[in-house]
Structures are given as structure tokens and as C-alpha cells.
C-alpha positions in Angstrom: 97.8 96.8 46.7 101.5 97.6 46.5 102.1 94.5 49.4 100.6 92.5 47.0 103.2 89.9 45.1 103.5 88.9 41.5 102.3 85.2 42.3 99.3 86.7 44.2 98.3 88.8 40.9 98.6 85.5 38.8 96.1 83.8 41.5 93.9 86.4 41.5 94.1 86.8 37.4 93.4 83.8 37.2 90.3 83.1 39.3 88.6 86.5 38.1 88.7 84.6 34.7 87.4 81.3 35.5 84.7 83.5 37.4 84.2 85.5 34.8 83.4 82.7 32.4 81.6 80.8 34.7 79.2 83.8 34.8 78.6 85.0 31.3 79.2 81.8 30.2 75.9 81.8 27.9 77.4 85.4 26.0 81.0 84.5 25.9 80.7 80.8 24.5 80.8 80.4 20.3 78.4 77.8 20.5 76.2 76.1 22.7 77.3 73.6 25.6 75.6 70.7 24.0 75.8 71.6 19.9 77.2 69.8 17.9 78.8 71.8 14.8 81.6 69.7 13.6 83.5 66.8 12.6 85.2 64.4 15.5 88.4 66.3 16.8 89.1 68.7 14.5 92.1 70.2 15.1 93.2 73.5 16.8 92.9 76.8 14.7 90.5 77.6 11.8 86.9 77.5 12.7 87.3 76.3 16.2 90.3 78.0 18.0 90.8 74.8 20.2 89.2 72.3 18.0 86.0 70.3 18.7 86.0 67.0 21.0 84.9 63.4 20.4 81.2 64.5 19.4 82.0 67.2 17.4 81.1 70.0 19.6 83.3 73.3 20.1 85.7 72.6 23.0 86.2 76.7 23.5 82.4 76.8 24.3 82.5 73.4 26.5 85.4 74.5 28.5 83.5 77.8 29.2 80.3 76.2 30.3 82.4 73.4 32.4 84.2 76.1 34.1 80.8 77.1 35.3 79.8 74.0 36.4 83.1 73.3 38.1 83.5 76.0 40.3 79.7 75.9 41.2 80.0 72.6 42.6 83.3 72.6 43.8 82.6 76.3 45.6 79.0 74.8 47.0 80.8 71.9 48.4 83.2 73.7 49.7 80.8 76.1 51.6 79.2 73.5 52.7 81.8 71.7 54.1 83.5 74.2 56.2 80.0 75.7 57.8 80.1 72.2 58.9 83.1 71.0 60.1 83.8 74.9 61.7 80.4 74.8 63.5 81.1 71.4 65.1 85.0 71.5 65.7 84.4 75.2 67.3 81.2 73.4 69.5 83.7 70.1 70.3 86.7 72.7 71.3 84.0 75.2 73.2 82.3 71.9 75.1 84.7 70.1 75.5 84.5 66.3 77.8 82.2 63.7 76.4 81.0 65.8 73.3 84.2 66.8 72.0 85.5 62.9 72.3 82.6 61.8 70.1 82.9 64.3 67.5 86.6 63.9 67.9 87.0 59.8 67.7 83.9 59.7 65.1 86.0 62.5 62.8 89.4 60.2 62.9 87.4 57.3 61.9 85.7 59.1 59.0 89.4 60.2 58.4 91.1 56.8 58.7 88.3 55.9 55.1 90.3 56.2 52.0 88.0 59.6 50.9 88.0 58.5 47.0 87.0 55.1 47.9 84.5 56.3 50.2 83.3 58.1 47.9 82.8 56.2 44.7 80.9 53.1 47.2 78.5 56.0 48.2 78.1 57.5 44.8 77.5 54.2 43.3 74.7 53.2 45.3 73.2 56.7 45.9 71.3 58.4 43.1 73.6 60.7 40.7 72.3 63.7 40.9 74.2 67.3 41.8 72.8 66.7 45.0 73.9 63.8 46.3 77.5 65.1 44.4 77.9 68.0 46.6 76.6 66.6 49.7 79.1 63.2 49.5 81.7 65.6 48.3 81.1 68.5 51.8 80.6 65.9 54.3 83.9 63.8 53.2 85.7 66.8 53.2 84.4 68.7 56.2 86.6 66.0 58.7 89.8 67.7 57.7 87.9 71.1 58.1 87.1 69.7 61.5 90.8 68.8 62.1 92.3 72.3 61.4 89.3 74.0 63.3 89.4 72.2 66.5 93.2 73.0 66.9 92.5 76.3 66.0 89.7 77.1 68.5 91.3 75.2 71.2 94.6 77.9 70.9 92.4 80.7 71.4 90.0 79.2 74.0 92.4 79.5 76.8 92.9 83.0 76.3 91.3 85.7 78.9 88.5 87.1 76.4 87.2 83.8 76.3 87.2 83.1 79.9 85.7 86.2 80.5 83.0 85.6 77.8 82.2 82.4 80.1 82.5 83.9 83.4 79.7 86.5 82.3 77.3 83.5 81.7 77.6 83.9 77.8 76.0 80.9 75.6 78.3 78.2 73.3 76.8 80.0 69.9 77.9 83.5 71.5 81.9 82.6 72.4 81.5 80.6 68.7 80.6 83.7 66.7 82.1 86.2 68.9 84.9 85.4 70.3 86.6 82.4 68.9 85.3 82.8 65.2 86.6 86.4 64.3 89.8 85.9 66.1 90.6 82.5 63.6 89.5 84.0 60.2 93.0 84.2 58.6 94.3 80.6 59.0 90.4 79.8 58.3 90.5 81.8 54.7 93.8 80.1 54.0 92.3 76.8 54.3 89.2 77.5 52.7 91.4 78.2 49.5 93.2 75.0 49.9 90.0 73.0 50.1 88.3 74.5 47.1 91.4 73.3 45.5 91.0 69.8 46.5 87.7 70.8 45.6 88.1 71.0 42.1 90.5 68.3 41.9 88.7 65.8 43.6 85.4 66.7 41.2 87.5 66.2 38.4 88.9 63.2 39.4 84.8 61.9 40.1 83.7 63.1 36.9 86.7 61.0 35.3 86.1 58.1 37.1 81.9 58.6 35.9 80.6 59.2 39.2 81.0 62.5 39.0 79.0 65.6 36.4 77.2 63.4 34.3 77.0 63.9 30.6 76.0 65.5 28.6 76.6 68.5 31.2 80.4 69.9 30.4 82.7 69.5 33.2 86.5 69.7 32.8 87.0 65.8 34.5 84.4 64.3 32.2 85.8 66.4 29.5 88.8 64.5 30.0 87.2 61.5 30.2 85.7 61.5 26.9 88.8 62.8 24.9 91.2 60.6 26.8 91.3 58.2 23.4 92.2 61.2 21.3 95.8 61.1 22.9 96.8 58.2 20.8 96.0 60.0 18.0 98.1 63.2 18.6 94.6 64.9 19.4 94.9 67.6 22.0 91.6 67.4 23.3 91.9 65.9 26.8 94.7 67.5 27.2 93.0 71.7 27.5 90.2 70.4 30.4 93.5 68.6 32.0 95.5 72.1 31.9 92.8 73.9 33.1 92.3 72.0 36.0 96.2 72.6 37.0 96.1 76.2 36.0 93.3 77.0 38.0 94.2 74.7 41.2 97.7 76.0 40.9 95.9 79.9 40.6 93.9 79.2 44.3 96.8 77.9 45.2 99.2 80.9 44.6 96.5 83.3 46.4 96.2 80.8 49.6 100.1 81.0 50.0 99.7 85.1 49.7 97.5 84.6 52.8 99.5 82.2 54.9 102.2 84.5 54.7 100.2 87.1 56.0 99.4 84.7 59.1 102.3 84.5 61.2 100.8 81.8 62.8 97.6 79.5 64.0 97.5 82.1 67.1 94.5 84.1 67.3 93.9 87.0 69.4 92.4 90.4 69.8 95.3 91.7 68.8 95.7 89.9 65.3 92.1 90.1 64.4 
């Protein structure tokens, strides 16, 4: 705990509150997620402690409930993406020859798509639905899982354990999972952090854009979305969603650099596991 540094403690601070919220979000919140109690945009203070939006409804409460909605998507995605580009970068670098130049060549061309443009072409034909969301969101995101991964599990491939592993006859699945797998887990962790930050952002950036959460579900993009026009007006509205996003992408962010200074490398090993 002691090892521990002051910009880990804000990271960590600051994801056991979104967490928090996102959990008791229903006892915490003034009001409802969809109620409407107001006038358009009151201001901050009074009544509502950060004013209401461009309906009328209590931002506090909406900025709970989004936080919920934001980190379950952007964590499922996330999940999601790295079983999947770990499993088949760790099966590419294990197999190697003809199997690990398709995955390998069909991942840089997946990679050489513009991801945002990708996405909103799939999301505007597709059905918009959480779904469809998560799944556009893990699969677009899992080729730079699968980048990171394969370079990873090819450094520790070459190493004796392994070779031994395959000299006793051992299966792909068991040098995956117990060898190669628990040998990678820092570097992994670290990255896992960085992509639920480019989780969040990307989500936000999607539900800004409308092909994202759709309304009237509160989520901190489409939140910004809808208050946008209050910014001519001196109204703060968009502007809370908008900081949260950075405070909690800047809060992951912190913790992931905690870890990678922990990793002294990409180098697994018995020794460092």
C-alpha cells in the first residue's frame, strides 16, 4: 500500500466512485433518470446542485444513471474484446505458419479501416440496440488487442518452459492458459486499462455522433449531445458529462501508468510471473 503513489490513489479514487454510482445508482440519484422536474437549464445551485438539462430533468441524477450505463458498456466491450483478440493472437503466435499469416494479414487489414468510420457505416445499417453497440464496439477494438498480444506471446514462446510444454506432447489450449497466459498478465492488465479508456471515449464519442446509447437512456456522450446548444447561452450543461468523461479516462489512465511502471518490460517469464 505504502508503494502505492499519489496519482495511483487519484485513479483508484476515482474509479471506486464512478463504480460506486454506477451501482447504487437507483438510491443515490435525486430523481429519476427519465423525470422531468424542472424548467429548461436551470442553473447550478438551489434545487438542483448542477442544474437540469434541455428537458428539464436533474442532471445530478442523469449523470449518476449515465455513469452506469457508461461503464457497463464500455467494461462489456472491453471484456469482450480482449477474450478475443488474446485467444486468437496467443493461438496465431502458439501455431504459427499459415494460421498465424491469416489472422495476422486479416487483423492489419481490419486495422488499416478508419475504426470511427467503420463503425458509424456498421452502426447505421445494423439495428441500434446495446447489442449490436458492444459487439461493433469489441470486435473493432479487439485488432489492437490482437496486436499487443501476439508480440507478447511470441517473446515468451521461445523460452524453455514452453518448449518443454511442447516436447511433452501438451495441446495449443494447455501452453495458452498455462504457460504463455500467466507469464503475460502484467503488460496484459496495463493494456486492458488503456482500452477501457478508449472504451469510454469512443462510446461517448458514438453516442454524440447518435449512433451510440440512444435516448432517452442517460449516457454522458448523448448527454453532451443534447446540451451542446446550451453553450451559447453560458449554460453549463454539456459541459459536466464532457468533464466527466476526461476525469474518469484521465483516472484509468493514472492507474494503467501505476502498472506499467511495475512492468519492467513486455518480457515474460517464470521468474516475473
Amino acid at each position: 500500500m505504502r508503494d502505492i503513489p499519489v496519482s495511483a490513489w487519484i485513479g483508484i479514487i476515482g474509479i471506486a466512485l464512478a463504480i460506486f454510482c454506477a451501482l447504487f445508482a437507483p438510491f443515490i440519484a435525486p430523481y429519476g433518470e427519465r423525470e422531468i422536474v424542472g424548467s429548461v437549464w436551470e442553473p447550478m445551485g438551489g434545487t438542483y446542485l448542477l442544474g437540469t438539462d434541455n428537458l428539464g430533468r436533474d442532471l445530478l441524477s442523469r449523470m449518476i444513471y449515465g455513469t452506469r450505463t457508461t461503464l457497463m458498456v464500455a467494461l462489456t466491450a472491453t471484456v469482450i474484446s480482449f477474450s478475443l483478440g488474446i485467444f486468437l493472437s496467443f493461438t496465431a503466435a502458439v501455431s504459427r505458419g499459415l494460421l498465424d499469416q491469416f489472422l495476422s494479414r486479416f487483423n492489419d487489414l481490419m486495422m488499416s479501416i478508419p475504426t470511427l468510420i467503420f463503425a458509424l457505416v456498421v452502426l447505421a445499417v445494423l439495428p441500434q440496440n446495446l447489442f449490436v453497440l458492444i459487439m461493433v464496439m469489441a470486435i473493432l477494438d479487439s485488432t489492437r488487442v490482437y496486436r499487443l498480444g501476439r508480440a507478447v506471446a511470441l517473446d515468451v514462446a521461445v523460452m524453455e518452459f514452453v518448449e518443454a510444454a511442447k516436447l511433452r506432447g501438451e495441446g495449443t489450449m494447455w501452453i495458452i492458459f498455462r504457460e504463455i497466459l500467466p507469464n503475460t498478465l502484467s503488460p496484459l492488465l496495463a493494456e486492458f486499462g488503456l482500452r477501457f479508456a478508449f472504451s469510454i471515449l469512443f462510446l461517448s464519442t458514438l453516442s454524440f455522433l447518435g449512433l451510440g446509447i440512444q435516448p432517452p437512456a442517460a449516457d454522458w456522450g448523448g448527454m453532451v449531445k443534447d446540451n451542446k446548444d446550451g453553450i451559447i447561452f453560458g449554460i453549463s450543461a454539456a459541459l459536466v458529462p464532457g468533464a466527466a468523461i476526461a476525469a474518469l479516462a484521465i483516472c484509468v489512465n493514472l492507474v494503467v501508468d501505476w502498472l506499467l511502471n511495475r512492468t519492467s518490460s513486455l518480457k515474460g517469464g517464470r521468474g516475473d510471473a
